[in-house]
C-alpha positions as CSV (number, residue, x, y, z in Angstrom):
1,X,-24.5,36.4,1.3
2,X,-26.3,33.0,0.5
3,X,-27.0,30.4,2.6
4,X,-24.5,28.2,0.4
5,X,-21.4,30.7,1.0
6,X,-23.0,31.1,4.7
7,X,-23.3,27.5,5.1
8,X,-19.4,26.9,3.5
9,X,-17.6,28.9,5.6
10,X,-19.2,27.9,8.7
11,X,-17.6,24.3,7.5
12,X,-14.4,25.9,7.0
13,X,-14.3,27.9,10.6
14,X,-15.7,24.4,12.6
15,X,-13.6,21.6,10.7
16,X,-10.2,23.9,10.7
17,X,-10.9,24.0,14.4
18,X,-11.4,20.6,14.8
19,X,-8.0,19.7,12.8
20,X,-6.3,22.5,15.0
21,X,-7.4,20.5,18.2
22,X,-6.4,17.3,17.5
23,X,-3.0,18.6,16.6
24,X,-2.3,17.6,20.4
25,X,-3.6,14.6,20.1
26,X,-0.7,12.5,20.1
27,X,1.5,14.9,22.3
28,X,-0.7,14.4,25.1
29,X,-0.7,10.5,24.4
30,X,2.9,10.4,24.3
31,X,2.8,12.6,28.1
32,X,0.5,10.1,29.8
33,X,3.5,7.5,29.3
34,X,1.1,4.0,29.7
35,X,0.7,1.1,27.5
36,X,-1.2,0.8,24.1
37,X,-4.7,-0.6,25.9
38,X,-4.9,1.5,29.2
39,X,-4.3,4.5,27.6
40,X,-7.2,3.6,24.8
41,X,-9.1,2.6,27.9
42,X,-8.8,5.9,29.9
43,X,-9.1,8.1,26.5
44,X,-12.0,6.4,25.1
45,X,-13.8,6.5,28.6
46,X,-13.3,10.0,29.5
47,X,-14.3,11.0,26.0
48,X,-17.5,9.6,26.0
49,X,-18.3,10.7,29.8
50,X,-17.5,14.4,28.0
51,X,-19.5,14.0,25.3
52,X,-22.6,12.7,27.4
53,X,-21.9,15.7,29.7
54,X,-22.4,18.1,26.9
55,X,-25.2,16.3,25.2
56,X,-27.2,16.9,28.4
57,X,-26.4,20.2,28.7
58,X,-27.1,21.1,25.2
59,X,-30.3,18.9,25.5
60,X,-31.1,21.5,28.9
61,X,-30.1,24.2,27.2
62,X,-32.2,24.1,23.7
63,X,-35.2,22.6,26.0
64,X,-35.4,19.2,23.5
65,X,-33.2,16.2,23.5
66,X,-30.5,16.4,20.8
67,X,-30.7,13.3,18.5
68,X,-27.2,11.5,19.3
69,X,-27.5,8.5,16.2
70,X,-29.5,9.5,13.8
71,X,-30.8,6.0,12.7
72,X,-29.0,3.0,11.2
73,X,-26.3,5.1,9.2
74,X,-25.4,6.5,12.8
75,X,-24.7,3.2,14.2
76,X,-22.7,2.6,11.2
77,X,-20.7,5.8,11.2
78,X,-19.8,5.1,15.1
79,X,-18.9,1.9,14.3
80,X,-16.3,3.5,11.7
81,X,-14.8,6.0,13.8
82,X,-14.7,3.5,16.5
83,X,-12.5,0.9,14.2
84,X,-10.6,4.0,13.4
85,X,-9.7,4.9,17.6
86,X,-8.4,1.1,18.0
87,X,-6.4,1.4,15.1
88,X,-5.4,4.5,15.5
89,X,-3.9,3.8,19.0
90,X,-2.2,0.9,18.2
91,X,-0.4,2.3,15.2
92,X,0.9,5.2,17.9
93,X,2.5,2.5,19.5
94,X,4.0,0.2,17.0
95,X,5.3,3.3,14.7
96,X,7.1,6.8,14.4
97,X,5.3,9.5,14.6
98,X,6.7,10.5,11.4
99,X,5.5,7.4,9.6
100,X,1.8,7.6,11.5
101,X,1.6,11.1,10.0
102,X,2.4,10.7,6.9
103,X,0.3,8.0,6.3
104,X,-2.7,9.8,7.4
105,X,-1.9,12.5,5.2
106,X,-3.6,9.5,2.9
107,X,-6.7,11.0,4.1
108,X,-7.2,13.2,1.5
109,X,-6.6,10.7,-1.5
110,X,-8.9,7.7,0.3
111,X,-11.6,10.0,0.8
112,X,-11.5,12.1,-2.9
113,X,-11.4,8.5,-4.1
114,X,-14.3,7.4,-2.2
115,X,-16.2,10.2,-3.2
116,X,-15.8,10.1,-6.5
117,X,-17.3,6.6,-6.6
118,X,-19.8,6.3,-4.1
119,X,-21.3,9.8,-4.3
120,X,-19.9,10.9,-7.7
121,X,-18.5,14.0,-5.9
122,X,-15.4,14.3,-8.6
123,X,-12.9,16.4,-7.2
124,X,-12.1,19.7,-8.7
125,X,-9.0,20.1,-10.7
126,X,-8.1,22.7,-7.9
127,X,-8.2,19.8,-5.5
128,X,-5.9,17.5,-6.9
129,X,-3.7,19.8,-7.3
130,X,-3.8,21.0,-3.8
131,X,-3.5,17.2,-3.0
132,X,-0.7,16.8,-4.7
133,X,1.5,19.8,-3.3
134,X,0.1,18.2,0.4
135,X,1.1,15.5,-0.3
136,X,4.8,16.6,-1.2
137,X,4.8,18.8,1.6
138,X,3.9,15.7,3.9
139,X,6.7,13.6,1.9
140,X,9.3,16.1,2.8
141,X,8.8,16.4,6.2
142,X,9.0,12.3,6.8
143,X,11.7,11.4,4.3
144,X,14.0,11.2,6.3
145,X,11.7,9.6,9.7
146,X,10.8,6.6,7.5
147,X,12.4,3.5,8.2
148,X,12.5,0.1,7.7
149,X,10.7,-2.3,11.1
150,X,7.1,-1.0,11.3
151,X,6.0,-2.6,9.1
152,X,2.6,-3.9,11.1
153,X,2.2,-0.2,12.5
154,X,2.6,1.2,9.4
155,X,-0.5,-1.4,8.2
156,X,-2.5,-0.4,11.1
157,X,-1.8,2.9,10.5
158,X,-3.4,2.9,6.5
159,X,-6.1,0.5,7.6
160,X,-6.7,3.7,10.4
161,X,-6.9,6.1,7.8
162,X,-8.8,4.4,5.1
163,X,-11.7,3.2,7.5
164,X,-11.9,7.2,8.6
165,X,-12.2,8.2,5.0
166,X,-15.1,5.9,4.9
167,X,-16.6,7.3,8.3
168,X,-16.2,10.5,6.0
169,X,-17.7,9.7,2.8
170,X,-21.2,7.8,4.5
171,X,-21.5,10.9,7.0
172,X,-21.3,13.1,3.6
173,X,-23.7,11.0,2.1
174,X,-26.1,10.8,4.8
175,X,-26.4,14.4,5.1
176,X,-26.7,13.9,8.6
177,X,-25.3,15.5,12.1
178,X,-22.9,12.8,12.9
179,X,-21.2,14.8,15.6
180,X,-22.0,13.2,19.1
181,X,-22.5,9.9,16.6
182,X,-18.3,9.8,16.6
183,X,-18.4,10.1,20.1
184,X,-20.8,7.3,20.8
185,X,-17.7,5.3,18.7
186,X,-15.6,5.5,21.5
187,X,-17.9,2.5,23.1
188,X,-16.4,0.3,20.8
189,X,-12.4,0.6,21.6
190,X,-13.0,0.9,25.2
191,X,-14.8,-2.6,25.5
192,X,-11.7,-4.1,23.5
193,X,-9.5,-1.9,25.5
194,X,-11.3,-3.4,28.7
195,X,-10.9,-7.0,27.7
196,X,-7.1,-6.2,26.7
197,X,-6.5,-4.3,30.6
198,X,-7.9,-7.6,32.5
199,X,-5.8,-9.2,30.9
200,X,-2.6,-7.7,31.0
201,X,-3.1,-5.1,33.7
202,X,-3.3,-1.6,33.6
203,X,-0.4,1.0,33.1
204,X,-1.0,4.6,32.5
205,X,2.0,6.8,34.6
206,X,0.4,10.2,34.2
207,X,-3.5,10.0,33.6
208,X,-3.8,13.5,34.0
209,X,-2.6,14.1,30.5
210,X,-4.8,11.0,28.7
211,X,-7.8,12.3,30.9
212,X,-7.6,15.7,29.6
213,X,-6.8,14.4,26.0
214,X,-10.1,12.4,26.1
215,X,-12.1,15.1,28.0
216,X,-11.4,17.8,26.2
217,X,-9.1,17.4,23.1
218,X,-10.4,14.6,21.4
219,X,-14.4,15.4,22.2
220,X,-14.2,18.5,20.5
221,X,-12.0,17.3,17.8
222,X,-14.9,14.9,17.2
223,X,-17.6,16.7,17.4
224,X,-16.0,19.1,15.3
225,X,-14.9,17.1,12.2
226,X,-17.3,14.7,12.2
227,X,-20.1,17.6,12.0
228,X,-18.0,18.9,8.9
229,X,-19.5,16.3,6.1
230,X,-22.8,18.6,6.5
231,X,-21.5,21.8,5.1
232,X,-18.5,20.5,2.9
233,X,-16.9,17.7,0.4
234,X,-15.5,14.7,1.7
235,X,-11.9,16.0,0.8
236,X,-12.3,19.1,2.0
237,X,-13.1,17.5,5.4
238,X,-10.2,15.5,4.8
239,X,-7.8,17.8,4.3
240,X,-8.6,19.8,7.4
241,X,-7.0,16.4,9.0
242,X,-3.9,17.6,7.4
243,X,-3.5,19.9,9.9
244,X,-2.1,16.9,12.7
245,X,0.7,16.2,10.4
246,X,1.9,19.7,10.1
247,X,1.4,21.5,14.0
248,X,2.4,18.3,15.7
249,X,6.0,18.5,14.9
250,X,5.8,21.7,16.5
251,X,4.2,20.5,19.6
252,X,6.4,18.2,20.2
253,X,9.1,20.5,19.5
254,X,7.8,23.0,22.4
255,X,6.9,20.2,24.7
256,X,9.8,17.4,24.2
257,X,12.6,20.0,23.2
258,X,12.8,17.8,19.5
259,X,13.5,20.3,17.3
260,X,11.8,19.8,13.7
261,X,14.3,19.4,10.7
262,X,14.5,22.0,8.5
263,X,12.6,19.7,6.0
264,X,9.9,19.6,8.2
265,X,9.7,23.3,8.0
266,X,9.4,23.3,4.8
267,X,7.0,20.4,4.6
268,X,4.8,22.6,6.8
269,X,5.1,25.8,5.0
270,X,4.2,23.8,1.8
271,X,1.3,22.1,3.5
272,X,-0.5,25.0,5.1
273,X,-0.3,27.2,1.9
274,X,-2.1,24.6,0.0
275,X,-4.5,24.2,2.6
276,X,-5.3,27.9,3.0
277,X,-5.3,28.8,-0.8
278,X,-7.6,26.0,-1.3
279,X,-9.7,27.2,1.1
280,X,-9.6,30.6,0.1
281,X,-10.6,29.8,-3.9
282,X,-13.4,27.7,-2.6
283,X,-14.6,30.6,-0.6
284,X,-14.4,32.9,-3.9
285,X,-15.8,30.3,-6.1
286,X,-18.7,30.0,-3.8
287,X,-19.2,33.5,-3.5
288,X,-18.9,34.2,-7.2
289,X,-21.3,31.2,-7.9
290,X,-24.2,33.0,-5.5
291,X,-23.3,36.4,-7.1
292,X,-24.0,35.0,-10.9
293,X,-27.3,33.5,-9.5
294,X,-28.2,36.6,-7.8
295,X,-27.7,38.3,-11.5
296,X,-29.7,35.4,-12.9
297,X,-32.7,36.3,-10.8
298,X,-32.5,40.2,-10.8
299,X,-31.2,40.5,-14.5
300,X,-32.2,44.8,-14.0
């Protein structure tokens, strides 16, 4: 197996992971019951006292101190996902949950577009079309949760995802680890965050959900996708994002007794089988590709 195929699938198995965590992202938000700014506050802070927990332990462990920005495109790419966190969190507030995911289904196109341009990464034909079906599935599952009202949440909510699509595309093209570089984001939202609390107090009913959420959920979500940019495309890593739109439903349907809508369903099933048969013919294409260059070499 080459180091290519080896190298693919071991973005597959750690961004897939990272989508599946942060499916309870928003679930947990919506259990700690506070206001837009202490909850950023709490989340942001626990996350990065969790990611500085596990940097020194990994920095113990391996006997050197991991790198956590790697140089000026670090700062940048923190910056990014830090934008993204403030944004993020106000849209959860000032929208449905149906609208919020379905525009970050956007994902996808803003970073395939972004990476076409700025890396000349075009997207296989395979990947638009996997896009597109996406893309319907995500359409059916919020036809009917889209109304009119939000309109600033649903603004705050595209200006969320298309700053993460860049966070995407620079990690991509730096090459770089840019895991604990996400984390080191969170800096940015909880000084806002801070400045917002003084003023208007604090309010967070039950912290033991956001603390968790920050702790746990959203450092390894981070550290997760944001590591995923070294081992695939920019809308691959995207895509994996995908997964939010489709297993929160469900969450919320286990946790808050709302049952998804049989369009939903359907939405879902649509979603996940474009996501997995993508990911399978990538995983065949890159497998066939080292095979033919394995013949190329050895031609006897």
């Amino acid at each position: 197996m080459s180091q290519l195929h080896l190298d693919h699938r071991k973005g597959l198995l750690i961004t897939g992971l990272g989508g599946l965590i942060l499916s309870a992202d928003i679930p947990l938000l919506r259990l700690g019951e506070g206001e837009t700014w202490s909850t950023l506050l709490l989340r942001s802070g626990t996350t990065f006292i969790s990611a500085f927990v596990i940097w020194a332990l990994w920095s113990l462990a391996t006997g050197r101190a991991r790198t956590i920005v790697p140089g000026r495109v670090g700062f940048l790419v923190a910056g990014l996902y830090g934008l993204t966190s403030i944004c993020f969190m106000i849209a959860v507030y000032n929208t449905k949950t149906a609208n919020l995911v379905f525009i970050l289904a956007f994902n996808t196109v803003f970073s395939a577009l972004l990476s076409w341009v700025f890396l000349k990464e075009r997207p296989k034909t395979v990947t638009f079309i996997a896009m597109f079906f996406m893309l319907i599935g995500v359409g059916i599952i919020v036809r009917e949760g889209l109304s009119s009202g939000h309109v600033f949440g649903d603004l705050v909510a595209l200006l969320s995802t298309f700053i993460l699509s860049t966070a995407i595309t620079v990690s991509r093209s730096s090459g770089k680890d840019m895991g604990f570089a996400a984390i080191i984001g969170t800096i940015l939202p909880m000084i806002v965050a801070a400045f917002m609390v003084s003023q208007n107090g604090y309010t967070v009913a039950v912290p033991g959900w956001i603390i968790f959420n920050g702790a746990v959920v959203t450092t390894l979500a981070f550290l997760c996708l944001a590591a995923g940019p070294r081992f695939l495309s920019g809308p691959e890593v995207a895509m994996f994002y995908l997964l939010e739109t489709v297993l929160t439903p469900i969450w919320v349907w286990l946790v808050f007794a709302e049952k998804p809508s049989d369009p939903t369903l359907v939405g879902g099933i649509i979603i996940i089988a474009s996501l997995v048969g993508h990911s399978l013919w990538q995983m065949y294409h890159v497998r066939k590709r080292s095979r033919m260059a394995g013949l190329v070499r050895h031609p006897i």
